[in-house]
C-alpha positions as CSV (number, residue, x, y, z in Angstrom):
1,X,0.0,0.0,0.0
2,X,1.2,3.3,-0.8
3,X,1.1,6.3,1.4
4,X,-0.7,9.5,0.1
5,X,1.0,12.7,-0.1
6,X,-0.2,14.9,3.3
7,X,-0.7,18.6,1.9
8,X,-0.8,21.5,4.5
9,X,-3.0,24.5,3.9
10,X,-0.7,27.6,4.6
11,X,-1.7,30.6,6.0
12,X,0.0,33.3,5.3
13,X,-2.0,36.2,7.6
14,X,0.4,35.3,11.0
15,X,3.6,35.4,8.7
16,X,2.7,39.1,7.0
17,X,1.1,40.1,10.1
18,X,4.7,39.6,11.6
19,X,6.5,41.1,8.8
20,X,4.7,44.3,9.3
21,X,5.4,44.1,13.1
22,X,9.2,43.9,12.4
23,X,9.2,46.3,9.7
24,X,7.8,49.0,11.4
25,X,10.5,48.6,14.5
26,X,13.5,48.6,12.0
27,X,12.4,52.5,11.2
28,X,11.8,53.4,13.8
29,X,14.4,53.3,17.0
30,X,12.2,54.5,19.7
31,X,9.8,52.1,18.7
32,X,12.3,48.9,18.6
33,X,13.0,49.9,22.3
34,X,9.1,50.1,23.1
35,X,8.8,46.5,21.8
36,X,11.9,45.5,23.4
37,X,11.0,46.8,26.8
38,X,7.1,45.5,26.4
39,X,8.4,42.2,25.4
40,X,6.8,42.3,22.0
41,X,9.9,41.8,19.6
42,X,8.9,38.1,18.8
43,X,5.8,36.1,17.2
44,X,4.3,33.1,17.4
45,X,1.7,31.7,15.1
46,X,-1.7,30.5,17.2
47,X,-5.2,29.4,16.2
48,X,-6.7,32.4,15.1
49,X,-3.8,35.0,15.3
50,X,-0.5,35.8,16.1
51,X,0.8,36.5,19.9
52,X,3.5,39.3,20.0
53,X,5.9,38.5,23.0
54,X,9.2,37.7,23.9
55,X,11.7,35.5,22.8
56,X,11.7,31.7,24.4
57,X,8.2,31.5,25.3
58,X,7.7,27.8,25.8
59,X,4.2,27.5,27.5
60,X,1.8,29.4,25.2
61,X,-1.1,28.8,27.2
62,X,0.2,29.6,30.8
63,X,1.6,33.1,28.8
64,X,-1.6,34.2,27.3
65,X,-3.6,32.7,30.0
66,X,-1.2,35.2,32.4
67,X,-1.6,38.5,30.3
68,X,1.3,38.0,28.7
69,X,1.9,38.6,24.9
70,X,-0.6,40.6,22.8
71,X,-2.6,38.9,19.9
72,X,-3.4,39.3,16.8
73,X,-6.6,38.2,15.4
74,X,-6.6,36.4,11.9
């Protein structure tokens, strides 16, 4: 028996999302220190969004569940 080919469906909202995130801190110095200070210089891709926070989170849901992080909806 052969195995079929498993596609994902890519969503590419989170990704841009965090493209714009970064983009506007690289022009902007003040703001890069805002983010860095807030803890927002990071994202991480979640059901329905993207959570700006800090590097190294490793328990999403004890983070957002905390107040931590800020999220996008997608």
């Amino acid at each position: 028996m052969r195995a079929r080919d498993q596609h994902l469906m890519l969503r590419p909202e989170p990704f841009l999302a965090y493209l714009r995130h970064a983009g506007s801190l690289l022009r902007n110095a003040s703001a890069w220190q805002a983010a860095a200070l807030g803890g927002t210089t990071h994202g991480y891709p979640v059901p329905g969004g993207l959570v700006l926070g800090p590097l190294g989170v490793r328990n999403m849901s004890e983070f957002l569940a905390t107040g931590g992080g800020r999220v996008i909806p997608m």
